[in-house]
C-alpha positions in Angstrom: 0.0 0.0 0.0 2.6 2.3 0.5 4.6 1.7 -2.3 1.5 2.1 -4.7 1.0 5.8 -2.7 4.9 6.1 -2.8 4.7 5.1 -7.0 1.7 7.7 -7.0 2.8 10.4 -5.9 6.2 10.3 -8.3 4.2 9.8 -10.6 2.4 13.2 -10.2 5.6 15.0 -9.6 7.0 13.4 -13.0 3.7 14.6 -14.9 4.0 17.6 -13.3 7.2 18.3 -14.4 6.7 17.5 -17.8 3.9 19.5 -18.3 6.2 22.6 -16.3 9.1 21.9 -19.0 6.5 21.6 -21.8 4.9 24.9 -20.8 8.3 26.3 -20.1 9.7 25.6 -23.8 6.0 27.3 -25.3 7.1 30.3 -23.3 10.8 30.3 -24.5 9.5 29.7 -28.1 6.6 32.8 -27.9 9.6 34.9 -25.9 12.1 34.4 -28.9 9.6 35.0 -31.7 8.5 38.2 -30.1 12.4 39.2 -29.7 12.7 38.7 -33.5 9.7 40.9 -34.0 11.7 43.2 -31.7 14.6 43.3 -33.4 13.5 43.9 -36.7 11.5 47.2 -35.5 14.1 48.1 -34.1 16.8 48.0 -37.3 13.2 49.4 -39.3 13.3 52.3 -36.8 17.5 52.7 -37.0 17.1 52.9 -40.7 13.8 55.6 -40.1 16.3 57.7 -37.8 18.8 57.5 -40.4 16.9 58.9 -43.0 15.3 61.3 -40.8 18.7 62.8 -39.7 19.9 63.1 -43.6 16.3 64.7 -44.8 16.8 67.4 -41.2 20.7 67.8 -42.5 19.0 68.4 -46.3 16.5 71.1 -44.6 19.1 73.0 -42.8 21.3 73.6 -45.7 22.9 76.6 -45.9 23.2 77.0 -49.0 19.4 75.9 -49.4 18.3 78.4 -46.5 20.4 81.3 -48.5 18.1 80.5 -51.5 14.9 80.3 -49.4 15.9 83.7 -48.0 16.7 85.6 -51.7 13.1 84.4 -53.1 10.8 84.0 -50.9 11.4 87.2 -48.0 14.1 89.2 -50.8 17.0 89.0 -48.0 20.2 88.9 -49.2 24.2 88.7 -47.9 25.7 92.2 -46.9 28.3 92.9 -48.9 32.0 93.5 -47.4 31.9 96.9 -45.8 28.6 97.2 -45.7 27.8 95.9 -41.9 28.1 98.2 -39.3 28.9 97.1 -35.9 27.1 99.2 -32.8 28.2 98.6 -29.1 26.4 99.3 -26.4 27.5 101.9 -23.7 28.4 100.0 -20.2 25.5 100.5 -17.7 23.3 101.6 -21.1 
């Protein structure tokens, strides 16, 4: 009688286990699929970022801002000579 209690209850704990390591691997398995989704964002949003930084570098142009400036509000570069520099009095 014992032994068939003793034989029982191992039996359980074996079960048990291999329904925890079976549940365990599902887990592992979902875990490393949703990495993999992870990591592929994240080299989606590294390549985003890159082409964000070049199209920001593109916008602030100097050369592009100059020629904003000349058609659009009529500014143009002062010509050498032709900037005047005022200081301020101390205490002014």
């Amino acid at each position: 009688m014992r032994t068939a209690i003793a034989t029982g209850i191992l039996l359980l704990a074996v079960v048990a286990s291999a329904v925890l390591v079976v549940r365990t691997q599902h887990e592992r398995r979902s875990l490393f699929v949703e990495l993999d989704e992870l990591d592929e964002r994240r080299d989606r949003l590294q390549v985003e970022w890159g082409k964000l930084q070049i199209e920001q570098s593109t916008w602030a142009a100097s050369d592009r801002i100059e020629r904003i400036a000349a058609e659009k509000l009529h500014l143009h570069l002062s010509r050498a000579g032709a900037t005047v520099l005022v200081a301020a009095e101390p205490g002014d």
